[in-house]
Residue, then its C-alpha position, 0 to 999 in steps of 0.5 A: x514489481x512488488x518484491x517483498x516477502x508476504x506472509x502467509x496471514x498477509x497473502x490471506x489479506x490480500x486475497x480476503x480483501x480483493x487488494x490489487x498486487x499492483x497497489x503494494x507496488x504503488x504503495x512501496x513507490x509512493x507511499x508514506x511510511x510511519x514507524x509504529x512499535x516494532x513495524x512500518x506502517x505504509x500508506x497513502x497521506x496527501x503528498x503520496x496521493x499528489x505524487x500518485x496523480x502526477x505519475x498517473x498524468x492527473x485526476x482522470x488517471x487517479x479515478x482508476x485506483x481510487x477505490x484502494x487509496x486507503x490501504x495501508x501495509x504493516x511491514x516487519x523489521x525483516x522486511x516481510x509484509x505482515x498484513x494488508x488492509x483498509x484504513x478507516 
């Protein structure tokens, strides 16, 4: 279960956006993580998608939340979420 603390803007996000909670959980799983000034920034790259499909049994299970492999999550130096969204 997703256990880190959203703010307010994110919780916002997450709602705007129509963002499964159950992604972030994958996202903190599987997710690739890159560090871009003072935040983290989590997503899904090539291997995190390769590791996804493993755990969901293959490609039919990964059909299921292809529609969000291109969220991203910033997360702060507290370990906050800042905000969620889509990568283009």
């Amino acid at each position: 279960m997703f256990n880190q603390e959203l703010t307010r803007h994110a919780s916002r996000r997450i709602q705007q956006r129509a963002i499964p909670v159950f992604i972030l959980d994958l996202l903190e799983r599987f997710g690739a993580e890159q560090r871009q000034g003072k935040s983290d920034h989590i997503f899904f790259d090539k291997c995190s998608v390769r590791r996804l499909k493993q755990h969901f049994g293959g490609s039919r299970g990964l059909r299921i939340i292809e529609p969000w492999l291109n969220i991203y999550v910033v997360m702060g130096d507290d370990g906050s979420v800042i905000t969620v969204g889509h990568r283009r």
